[in-house]
CHARMM internal coordinates of N, CA and C (Angstrom, degrees):
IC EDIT
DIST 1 N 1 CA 1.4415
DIST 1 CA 1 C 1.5317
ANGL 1 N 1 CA 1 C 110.41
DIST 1 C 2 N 1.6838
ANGL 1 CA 1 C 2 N 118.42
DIHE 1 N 1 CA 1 C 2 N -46.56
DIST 2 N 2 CA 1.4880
ANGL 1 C 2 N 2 CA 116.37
DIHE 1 CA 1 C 2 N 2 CA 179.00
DIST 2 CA 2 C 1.5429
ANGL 2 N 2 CA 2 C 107.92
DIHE 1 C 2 N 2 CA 2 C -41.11
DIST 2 C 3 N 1.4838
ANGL 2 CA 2 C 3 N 89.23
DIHE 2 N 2 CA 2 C 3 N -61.07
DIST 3 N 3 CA 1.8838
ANGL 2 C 3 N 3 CA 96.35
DIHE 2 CA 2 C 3 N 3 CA -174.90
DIST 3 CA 3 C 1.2321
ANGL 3 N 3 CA 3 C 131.40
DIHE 2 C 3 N 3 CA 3 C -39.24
DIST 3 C 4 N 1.3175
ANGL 3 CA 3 C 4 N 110.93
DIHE 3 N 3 CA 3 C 4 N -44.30
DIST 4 N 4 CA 1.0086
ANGL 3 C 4 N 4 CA 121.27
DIHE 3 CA 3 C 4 N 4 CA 176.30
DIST 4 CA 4 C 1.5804
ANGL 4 N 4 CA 4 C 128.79
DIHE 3 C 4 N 4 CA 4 C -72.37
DIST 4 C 5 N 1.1123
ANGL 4 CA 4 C 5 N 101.97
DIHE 4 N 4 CA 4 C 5 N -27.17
DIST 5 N 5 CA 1.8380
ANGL 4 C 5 N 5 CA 120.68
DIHE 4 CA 4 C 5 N 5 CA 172.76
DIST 5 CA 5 C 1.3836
ANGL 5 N 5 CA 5 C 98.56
DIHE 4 C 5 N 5 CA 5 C -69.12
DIST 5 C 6 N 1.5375
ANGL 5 CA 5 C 6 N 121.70
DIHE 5 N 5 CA 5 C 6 N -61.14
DIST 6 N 6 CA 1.4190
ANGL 5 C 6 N 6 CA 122.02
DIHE 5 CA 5 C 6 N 6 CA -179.24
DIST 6 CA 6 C 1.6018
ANGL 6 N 6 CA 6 C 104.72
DIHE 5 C 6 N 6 CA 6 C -65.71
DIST 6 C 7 N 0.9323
ANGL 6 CA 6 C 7 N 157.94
DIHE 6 N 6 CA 6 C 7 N 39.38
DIST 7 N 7 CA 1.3284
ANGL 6 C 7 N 7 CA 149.67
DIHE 6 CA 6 C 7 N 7 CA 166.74
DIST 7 CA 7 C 1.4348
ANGL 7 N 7 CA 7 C 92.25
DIHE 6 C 7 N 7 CA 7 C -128.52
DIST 7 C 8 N 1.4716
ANGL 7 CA 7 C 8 N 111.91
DIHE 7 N 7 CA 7 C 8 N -59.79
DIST 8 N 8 CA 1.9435
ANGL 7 C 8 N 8 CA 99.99
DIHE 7 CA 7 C 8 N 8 CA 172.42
DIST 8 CA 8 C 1.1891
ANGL 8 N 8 CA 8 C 119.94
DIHE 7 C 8 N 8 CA 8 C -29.08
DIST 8 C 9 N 1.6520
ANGL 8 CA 8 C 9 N 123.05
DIHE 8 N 8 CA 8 C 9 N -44.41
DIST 9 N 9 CA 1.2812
ANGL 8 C 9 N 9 CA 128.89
DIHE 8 CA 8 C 9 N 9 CA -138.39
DIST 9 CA 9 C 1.4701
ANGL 9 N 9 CA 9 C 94.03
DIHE 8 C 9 N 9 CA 9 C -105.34
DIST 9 C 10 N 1.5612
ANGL 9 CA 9 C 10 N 119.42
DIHE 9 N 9 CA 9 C 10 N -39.83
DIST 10 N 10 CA 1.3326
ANGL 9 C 10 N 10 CA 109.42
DIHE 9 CA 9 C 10 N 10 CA 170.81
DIST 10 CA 10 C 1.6467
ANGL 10 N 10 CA 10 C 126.83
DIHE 9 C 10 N 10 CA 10 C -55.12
DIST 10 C 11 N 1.1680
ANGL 10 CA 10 C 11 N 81.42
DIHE 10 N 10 CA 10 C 11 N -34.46
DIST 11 N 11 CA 2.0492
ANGL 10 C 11 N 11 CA 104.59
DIHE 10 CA 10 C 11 N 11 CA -176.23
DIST 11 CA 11 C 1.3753
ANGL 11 N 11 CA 11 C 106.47
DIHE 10 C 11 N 11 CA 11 C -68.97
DIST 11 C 12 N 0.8226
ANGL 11 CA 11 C 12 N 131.00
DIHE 11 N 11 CA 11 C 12 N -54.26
DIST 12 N 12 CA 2.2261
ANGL 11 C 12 N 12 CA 129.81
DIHE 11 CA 11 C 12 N 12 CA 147.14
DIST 12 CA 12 C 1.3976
ANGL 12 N 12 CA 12 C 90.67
DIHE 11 C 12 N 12 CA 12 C 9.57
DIST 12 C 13 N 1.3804
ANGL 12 CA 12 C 13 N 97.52
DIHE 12 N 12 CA 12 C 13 N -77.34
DIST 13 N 13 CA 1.4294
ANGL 12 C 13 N 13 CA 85.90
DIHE 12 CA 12 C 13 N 13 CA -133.84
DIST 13 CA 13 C 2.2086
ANGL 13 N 13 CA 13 C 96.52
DIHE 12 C 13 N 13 CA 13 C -108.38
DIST 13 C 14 N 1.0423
ANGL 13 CA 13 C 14 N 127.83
DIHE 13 N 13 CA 13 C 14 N 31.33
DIST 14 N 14 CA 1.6134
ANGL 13 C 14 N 14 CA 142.12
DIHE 13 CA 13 C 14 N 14 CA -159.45
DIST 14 CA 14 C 1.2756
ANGL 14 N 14 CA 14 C 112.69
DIHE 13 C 14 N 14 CA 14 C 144.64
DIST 14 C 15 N 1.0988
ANGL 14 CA 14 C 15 N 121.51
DIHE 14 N 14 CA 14 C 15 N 95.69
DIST 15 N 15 CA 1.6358
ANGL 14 C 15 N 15 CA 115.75
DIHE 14 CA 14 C 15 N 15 CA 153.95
DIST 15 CA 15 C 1.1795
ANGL 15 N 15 CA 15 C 139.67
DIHE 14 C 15 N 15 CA 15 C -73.39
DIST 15 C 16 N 1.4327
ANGL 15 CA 15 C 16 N 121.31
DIHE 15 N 15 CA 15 C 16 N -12.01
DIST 16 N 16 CA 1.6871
ANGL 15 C 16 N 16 CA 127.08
DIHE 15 CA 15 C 16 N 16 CA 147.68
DIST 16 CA 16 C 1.4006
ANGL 16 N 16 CA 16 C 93.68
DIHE 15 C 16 N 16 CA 16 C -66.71
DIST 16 C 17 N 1.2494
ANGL 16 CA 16 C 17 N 158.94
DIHE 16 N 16 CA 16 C 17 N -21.64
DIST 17 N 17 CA 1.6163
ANGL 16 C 17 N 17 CA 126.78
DIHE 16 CA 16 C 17 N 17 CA 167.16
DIST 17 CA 17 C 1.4867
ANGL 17 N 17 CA 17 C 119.13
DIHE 16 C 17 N 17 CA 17 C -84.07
DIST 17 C 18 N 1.3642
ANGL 17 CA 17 C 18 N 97.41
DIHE 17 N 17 CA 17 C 18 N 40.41
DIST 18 N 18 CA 2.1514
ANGL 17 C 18 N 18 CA 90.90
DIHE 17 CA 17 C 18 N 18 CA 176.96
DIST 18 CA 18 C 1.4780
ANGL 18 N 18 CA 18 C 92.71
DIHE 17 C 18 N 18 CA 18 C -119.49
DIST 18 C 19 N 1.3933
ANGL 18 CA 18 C 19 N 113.65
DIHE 18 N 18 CA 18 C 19 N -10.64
DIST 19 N 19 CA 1.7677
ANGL 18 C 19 N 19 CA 127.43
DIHE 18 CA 18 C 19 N 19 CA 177.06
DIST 19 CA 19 C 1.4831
ANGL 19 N 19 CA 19 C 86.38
DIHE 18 C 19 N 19 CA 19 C -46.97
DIST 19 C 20 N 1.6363
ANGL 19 CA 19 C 20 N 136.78
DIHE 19 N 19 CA 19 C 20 N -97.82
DIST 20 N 20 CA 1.2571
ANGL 19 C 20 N 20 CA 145.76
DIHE 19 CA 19 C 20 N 20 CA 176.23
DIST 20 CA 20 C 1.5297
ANGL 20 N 20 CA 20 C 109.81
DIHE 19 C 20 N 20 CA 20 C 0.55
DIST 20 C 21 N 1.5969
ANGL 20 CA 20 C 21 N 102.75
DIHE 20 N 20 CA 20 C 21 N -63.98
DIST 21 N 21 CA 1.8115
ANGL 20 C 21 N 21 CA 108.78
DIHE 20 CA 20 C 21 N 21 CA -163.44
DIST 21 CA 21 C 1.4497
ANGL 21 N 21 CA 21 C 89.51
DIHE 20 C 21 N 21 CA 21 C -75.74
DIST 21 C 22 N 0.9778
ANGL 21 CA 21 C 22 N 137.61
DIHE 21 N 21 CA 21 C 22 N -50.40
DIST 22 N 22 CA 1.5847
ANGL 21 C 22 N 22 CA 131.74
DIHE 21 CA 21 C 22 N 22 CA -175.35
DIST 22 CA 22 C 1.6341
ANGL 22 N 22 CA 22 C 128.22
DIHE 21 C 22 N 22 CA 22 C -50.72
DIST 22 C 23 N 1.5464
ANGL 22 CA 22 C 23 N 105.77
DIHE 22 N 22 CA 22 C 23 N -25.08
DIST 23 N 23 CA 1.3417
ANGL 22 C 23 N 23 CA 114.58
DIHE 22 CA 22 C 23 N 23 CA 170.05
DIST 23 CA 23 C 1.3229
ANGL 23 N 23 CA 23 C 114.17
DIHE 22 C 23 N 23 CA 23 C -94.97
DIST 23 C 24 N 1.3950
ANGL 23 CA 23 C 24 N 100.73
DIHE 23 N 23 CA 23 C 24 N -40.42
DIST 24 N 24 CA 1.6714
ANGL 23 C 24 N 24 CA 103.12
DIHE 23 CA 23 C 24 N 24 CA 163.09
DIST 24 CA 24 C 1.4705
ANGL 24 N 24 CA 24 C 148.75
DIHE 23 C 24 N 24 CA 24 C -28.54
DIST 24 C 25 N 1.8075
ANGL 24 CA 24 C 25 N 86.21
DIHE 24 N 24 CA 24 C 25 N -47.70
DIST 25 N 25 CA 1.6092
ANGL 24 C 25 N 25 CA 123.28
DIHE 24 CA 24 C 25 N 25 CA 161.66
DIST 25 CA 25 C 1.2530
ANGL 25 N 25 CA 25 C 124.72
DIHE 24 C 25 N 25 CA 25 C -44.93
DIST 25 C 26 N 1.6050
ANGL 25 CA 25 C 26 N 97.89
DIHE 25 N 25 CA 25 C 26 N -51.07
DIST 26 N 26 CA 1.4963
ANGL 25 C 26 N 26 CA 121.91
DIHE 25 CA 25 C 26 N 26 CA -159.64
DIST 26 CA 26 C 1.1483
ANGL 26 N 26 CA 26 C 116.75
DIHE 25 C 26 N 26 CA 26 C -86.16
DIST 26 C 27 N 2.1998
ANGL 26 CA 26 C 27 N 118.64
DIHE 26 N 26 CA 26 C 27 N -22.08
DIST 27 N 27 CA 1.2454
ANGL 26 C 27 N 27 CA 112.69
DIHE 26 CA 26 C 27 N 27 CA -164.98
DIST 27 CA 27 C 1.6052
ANGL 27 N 27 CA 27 C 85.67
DIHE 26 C 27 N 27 CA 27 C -128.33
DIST 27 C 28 N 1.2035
ANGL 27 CA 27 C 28 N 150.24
DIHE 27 N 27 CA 27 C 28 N 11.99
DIST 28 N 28 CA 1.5229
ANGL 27 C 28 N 28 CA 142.83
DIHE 27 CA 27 C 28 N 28 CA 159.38
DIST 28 CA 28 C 1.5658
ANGL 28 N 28 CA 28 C 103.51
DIHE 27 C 28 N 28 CA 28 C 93.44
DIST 28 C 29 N 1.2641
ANGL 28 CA 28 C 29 N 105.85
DIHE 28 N 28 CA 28 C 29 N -121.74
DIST 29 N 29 CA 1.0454
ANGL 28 C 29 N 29 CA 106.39
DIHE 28 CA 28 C 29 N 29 CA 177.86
DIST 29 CA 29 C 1.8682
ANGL 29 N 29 CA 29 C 128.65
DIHE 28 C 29 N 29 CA 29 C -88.76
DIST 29 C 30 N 1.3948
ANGL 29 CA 29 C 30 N 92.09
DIHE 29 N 29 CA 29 C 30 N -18.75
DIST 30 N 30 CA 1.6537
ANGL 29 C 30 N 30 CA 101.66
DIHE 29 CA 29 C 30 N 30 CA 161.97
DIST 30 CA 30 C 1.4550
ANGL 30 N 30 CA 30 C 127.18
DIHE 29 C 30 N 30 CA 30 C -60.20
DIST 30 C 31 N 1.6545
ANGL 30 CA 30 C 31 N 131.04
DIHE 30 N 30 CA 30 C 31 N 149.07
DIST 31 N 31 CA 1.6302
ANGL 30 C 31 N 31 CA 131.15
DIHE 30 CA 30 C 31 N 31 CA -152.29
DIST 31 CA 31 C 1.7636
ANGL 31 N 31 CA 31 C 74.53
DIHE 30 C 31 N 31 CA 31 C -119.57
DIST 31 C 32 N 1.0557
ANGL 31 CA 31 C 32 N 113.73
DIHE 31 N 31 CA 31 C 32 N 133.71
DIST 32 N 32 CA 1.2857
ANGL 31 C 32 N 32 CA 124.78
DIHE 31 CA 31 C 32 N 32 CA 163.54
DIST 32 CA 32 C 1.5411
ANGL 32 N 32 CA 32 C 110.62
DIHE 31 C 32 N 32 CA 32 C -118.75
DIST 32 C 33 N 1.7395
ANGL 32 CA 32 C 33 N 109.01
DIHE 32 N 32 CA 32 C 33 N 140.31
DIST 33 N 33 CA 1.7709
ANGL 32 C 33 N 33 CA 116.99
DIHE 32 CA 32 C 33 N 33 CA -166.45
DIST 33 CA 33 C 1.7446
ANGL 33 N 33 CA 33 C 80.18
DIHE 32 C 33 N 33 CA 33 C -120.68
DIST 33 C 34 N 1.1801
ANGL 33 CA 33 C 34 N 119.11
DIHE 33 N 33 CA 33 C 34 N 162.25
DIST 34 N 34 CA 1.3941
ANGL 33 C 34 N 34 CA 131.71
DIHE 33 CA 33 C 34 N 34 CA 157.09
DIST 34 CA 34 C 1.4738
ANGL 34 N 34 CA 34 C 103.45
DIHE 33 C 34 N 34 CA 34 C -122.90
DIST 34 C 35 N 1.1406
ANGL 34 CA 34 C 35 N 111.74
DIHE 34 N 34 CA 34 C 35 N 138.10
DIST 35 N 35 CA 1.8785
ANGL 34 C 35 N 35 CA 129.60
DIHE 34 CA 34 C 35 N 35 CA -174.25
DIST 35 CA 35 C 1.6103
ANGL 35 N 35 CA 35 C 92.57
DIHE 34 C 35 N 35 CA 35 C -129.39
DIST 35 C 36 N 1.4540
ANGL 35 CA 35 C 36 N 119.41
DIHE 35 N 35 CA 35 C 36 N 65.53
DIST 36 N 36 CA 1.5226
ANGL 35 C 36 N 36 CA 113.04
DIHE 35 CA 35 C 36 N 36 CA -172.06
DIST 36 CA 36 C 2.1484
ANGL 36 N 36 CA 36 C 103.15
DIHE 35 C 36 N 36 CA 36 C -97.42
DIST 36 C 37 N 1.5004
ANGL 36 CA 36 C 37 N 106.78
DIHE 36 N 36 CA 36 C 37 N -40.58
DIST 37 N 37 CA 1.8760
ANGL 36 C 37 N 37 CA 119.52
DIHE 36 CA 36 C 37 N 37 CA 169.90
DIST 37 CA 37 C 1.5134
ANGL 37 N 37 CA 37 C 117.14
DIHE 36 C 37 N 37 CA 37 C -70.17
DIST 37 C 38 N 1.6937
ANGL 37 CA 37 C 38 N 114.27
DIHE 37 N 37 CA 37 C 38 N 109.52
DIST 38 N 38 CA 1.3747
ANGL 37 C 38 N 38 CA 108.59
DIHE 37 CA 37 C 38 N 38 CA 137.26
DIST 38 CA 38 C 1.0763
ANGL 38 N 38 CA 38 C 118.06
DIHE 37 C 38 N 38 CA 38 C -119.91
DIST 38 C 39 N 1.1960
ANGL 38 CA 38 C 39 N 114.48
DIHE 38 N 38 CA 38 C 39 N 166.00
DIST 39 N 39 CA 1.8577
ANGL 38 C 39 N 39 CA 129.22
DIHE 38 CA 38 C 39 N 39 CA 179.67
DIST 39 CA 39 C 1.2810
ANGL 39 N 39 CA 39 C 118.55
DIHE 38 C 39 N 39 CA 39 C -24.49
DIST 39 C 40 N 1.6432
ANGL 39 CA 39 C 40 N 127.64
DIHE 39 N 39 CA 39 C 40 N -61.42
DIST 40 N 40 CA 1.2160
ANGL 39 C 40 N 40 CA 134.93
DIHE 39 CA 39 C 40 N 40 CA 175.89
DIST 40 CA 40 C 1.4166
ANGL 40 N 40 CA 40 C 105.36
DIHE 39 C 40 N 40 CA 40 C -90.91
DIST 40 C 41 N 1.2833
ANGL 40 CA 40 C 41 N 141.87
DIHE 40 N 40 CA 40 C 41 N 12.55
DIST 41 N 41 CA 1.2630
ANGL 40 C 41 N 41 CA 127.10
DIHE 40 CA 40 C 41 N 41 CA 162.23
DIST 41 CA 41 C 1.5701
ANGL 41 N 41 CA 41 C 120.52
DIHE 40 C 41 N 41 CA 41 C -110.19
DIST 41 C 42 N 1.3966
ANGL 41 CA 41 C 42 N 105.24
DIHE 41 N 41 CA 41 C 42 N -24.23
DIST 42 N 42 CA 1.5278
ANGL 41 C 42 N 42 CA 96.92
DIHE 41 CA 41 C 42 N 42 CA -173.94
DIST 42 CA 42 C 1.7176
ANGL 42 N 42 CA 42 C 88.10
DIHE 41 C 42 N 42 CA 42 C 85.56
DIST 42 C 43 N 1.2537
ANGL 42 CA 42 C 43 N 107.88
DIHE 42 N 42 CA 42 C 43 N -156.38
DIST 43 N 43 CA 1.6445
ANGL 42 C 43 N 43 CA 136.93
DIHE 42 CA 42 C 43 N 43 CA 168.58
DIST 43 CA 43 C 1.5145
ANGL 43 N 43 CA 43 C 112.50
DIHE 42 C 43 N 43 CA 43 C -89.44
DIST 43 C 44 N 1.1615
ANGL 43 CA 43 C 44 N 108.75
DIHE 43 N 43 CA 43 C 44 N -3.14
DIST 44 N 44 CA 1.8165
ANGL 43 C 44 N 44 CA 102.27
DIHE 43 CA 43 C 44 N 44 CA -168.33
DIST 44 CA 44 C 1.4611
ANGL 44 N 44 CA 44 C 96.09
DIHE 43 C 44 N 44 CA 44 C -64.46
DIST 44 C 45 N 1.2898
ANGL 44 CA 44 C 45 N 136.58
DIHE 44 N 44 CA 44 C 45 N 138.49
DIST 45 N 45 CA 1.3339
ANGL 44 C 45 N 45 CA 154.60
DIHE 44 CA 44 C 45 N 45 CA -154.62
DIST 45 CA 45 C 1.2274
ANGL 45 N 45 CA 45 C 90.85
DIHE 44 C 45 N 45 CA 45 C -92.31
DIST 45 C 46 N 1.6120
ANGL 45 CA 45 C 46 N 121.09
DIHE 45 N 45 CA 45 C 46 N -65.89
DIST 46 N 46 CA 1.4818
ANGL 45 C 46 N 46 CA 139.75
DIHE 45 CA 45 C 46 N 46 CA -173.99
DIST 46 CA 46 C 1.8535
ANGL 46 N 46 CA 46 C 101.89
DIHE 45 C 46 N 46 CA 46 C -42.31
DIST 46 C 47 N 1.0370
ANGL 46 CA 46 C 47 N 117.84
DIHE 46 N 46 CA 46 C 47 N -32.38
DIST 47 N 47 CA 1.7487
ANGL 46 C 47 N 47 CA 100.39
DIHE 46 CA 46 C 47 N 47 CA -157.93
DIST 47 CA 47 C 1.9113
ANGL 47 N 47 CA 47 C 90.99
DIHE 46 C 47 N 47 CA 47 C -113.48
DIST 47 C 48 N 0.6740
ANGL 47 CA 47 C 48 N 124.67
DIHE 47 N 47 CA 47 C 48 N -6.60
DIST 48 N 48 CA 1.9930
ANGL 47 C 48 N 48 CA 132.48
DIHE 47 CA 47 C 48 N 48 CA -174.54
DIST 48 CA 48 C 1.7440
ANGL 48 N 48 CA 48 C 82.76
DIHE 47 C 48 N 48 CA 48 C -45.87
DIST 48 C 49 N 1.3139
ANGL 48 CA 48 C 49 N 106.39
DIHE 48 N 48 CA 48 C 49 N 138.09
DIST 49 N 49 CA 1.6983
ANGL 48 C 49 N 49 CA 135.83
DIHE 48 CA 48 C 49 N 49 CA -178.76
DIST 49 CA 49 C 1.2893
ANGL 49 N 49 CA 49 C 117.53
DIHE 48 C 49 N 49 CA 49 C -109.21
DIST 49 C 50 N 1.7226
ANGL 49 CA 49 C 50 N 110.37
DIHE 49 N 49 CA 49 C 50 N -37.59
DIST 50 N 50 CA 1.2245
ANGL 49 C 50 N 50 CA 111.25
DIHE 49 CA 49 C 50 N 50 CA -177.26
DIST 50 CA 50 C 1.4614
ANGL 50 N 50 CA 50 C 132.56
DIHE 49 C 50 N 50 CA 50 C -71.81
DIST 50 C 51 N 0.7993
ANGL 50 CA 50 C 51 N 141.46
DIHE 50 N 50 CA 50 C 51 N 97.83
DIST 51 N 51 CA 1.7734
ANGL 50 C 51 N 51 CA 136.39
DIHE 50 CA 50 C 51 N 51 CA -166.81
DIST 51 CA 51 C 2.0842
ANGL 51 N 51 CA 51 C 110.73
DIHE 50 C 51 N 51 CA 51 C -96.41
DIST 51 C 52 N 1.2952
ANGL 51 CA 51 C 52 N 101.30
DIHE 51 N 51 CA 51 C 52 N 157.56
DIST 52 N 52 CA 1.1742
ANGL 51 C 52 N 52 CA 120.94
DIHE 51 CA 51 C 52 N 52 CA 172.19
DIST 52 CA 52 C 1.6577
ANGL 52 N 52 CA 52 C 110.96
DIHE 51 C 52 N 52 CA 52 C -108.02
DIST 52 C 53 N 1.7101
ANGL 52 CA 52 C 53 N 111.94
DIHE 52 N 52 CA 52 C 53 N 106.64
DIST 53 N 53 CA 1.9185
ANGL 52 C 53 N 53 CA 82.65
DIHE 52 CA 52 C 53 N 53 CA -172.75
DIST 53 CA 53 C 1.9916
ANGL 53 N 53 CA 53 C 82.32
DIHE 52 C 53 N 53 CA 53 C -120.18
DIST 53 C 54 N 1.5376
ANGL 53 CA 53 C 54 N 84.39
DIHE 53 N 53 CA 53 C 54 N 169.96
DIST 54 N 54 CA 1.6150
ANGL 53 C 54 N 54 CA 84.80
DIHE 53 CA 53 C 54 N 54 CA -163.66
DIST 54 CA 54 C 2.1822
ANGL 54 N 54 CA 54 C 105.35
DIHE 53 C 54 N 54 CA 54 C -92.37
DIST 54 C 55 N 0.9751
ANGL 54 CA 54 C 55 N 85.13
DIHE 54 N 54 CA 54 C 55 N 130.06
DIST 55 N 55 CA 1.3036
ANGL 54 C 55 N 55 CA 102.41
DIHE 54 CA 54 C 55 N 55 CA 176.83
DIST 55 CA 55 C 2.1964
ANGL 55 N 55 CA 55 C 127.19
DIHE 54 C 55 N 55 CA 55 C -112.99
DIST 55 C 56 N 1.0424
ANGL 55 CA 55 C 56 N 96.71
DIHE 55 N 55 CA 55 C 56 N 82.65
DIST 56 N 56 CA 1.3859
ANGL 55 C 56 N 56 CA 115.16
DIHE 55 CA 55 C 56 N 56 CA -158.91
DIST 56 CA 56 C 1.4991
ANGL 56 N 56 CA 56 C 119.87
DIHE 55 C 56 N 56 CA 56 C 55.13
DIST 56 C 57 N 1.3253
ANGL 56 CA 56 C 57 N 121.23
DIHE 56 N 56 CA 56 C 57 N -110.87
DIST 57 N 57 CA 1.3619
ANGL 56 C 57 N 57 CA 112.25
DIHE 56 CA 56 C 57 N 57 CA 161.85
DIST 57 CA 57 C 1.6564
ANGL 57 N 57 CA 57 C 121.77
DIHE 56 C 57 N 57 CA 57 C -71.16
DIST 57 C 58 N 1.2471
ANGL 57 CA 57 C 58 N 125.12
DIHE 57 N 57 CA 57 C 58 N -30.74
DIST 58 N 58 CA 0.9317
ANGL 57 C 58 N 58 CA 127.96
DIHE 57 CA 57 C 58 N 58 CA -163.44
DIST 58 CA 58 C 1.8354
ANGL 58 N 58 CA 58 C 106.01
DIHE 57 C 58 N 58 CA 58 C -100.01
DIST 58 C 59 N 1.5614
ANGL 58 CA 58 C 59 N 118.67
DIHE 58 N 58 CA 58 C 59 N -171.33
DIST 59 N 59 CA 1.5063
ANGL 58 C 59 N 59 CA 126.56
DIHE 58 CA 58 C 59 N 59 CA 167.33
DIST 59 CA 59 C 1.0193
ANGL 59 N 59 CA 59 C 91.21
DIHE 58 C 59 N 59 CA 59 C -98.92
DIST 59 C 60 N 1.8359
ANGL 59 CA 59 C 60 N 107.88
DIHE 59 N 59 CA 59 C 60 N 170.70
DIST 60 N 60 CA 1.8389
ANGL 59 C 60 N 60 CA 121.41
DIHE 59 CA 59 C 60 N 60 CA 136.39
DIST 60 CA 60 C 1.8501
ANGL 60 N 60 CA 60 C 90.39
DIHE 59 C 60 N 60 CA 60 C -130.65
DIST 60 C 61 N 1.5192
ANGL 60 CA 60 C 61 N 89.97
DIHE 60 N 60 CA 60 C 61 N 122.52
DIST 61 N 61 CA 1.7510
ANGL 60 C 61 N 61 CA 110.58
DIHE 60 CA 60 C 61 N 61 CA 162.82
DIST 61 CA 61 C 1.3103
ANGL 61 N 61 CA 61 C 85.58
DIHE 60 C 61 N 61 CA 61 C -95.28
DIST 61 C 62 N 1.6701
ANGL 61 CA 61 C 62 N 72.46
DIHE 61 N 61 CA 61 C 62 N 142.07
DIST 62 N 62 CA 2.0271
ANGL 61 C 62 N 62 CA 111.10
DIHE 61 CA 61 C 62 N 62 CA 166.66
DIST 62 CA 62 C 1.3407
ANGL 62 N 62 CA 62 C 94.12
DIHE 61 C 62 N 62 CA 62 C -134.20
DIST 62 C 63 N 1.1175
ANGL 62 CA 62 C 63 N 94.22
DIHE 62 N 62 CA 62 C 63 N 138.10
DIST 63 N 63 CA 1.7682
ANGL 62 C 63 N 63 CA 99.10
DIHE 62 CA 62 C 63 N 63 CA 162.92
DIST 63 CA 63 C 1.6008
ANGL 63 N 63 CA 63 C 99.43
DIHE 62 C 63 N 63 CA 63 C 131.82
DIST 63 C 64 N 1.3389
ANGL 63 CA 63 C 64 N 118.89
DIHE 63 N 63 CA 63 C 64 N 177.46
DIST 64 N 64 CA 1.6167
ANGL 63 C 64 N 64 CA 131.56
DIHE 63 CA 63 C 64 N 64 CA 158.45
DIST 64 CA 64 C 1.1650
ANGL 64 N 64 CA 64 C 117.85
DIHE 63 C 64 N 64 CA 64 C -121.67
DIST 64 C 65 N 1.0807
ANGL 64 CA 64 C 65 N 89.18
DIHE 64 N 64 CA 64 C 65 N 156.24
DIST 65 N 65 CA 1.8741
ANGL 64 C 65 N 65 CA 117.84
DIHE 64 CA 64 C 65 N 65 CA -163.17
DIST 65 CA 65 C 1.8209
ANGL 65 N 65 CA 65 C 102.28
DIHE 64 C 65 N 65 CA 65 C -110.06
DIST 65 C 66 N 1.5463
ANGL 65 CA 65 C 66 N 122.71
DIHE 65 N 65 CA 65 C 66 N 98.40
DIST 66 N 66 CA 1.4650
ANGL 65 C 66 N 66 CA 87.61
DIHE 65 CA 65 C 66 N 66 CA 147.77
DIST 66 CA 66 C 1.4663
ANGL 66 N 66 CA 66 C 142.64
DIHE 65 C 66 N 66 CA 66 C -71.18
DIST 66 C 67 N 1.2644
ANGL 66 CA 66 C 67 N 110.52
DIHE 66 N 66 CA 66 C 67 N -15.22
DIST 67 N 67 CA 1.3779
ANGL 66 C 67 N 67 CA 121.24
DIHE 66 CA 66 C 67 N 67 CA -151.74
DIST 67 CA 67 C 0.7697
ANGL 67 N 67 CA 67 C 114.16
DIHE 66 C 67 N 67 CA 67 C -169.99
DIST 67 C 68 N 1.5960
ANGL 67 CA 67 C 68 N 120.88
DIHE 67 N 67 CA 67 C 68 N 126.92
DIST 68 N 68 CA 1.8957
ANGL 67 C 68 N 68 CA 112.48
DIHE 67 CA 67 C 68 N 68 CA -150.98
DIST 68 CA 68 C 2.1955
ANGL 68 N 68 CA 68 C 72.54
DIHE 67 C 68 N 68 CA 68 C -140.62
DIST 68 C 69 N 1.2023
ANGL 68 CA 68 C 69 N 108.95
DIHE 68 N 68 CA 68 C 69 N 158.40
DIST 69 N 69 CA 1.9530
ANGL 68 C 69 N 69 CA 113.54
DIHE 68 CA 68 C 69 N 69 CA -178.41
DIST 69 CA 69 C 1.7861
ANGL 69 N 69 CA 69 C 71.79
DIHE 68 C 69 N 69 CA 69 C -122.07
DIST 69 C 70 N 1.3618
ANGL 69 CA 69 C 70 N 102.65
DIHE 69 N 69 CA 69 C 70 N 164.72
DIST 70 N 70 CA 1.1988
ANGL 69 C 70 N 70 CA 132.33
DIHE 69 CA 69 C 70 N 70 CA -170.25
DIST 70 CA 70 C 1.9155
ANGL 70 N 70 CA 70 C 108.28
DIHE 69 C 70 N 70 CA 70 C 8.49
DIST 70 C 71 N 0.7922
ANGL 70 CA 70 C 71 N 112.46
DIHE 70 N 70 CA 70 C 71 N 66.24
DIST 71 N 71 CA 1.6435
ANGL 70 C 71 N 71 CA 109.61
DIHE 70 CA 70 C 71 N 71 CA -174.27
DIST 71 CA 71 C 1.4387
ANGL 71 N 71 CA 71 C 101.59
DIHE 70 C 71 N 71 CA 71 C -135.12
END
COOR INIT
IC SEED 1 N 1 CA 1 C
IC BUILD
């Protein structure tokens, strides 16, 4: 019920800002970004170039990003 009251109330006034509370919801205390747009792909999931490969503790991304949502 909270959630849902706060998503009304965010949506007032922006409804791309209930994206945030909606993932928020979903993952607890973790911030989730989506990196789904690059340049030559659009959003198509199938053709995305950019990869994350693991490099000891850390990543190295290659690739471009147009458009990353909460990131």
């Amino acid at each position: 019920m909270t959630f849902g009251i706060a998503m009304e109330e965010i949506a007032r006034g922006d409804f791309s800002c209930t994206y945030g509370v909606q993932l928020a919801t979903l993952a607890g205390e973790t911030v989730i970004a989506l990196a789904l747009t690059e340049p030559g792909a659009g959003s198509d999931a199938a053709s995305l170039e950019c990869r994350a490969e693991p490099a000891g503790d850390d990543y190295v991304i290659t690739g471009e990003k147009s458009g990353i949502s909460l990131g």
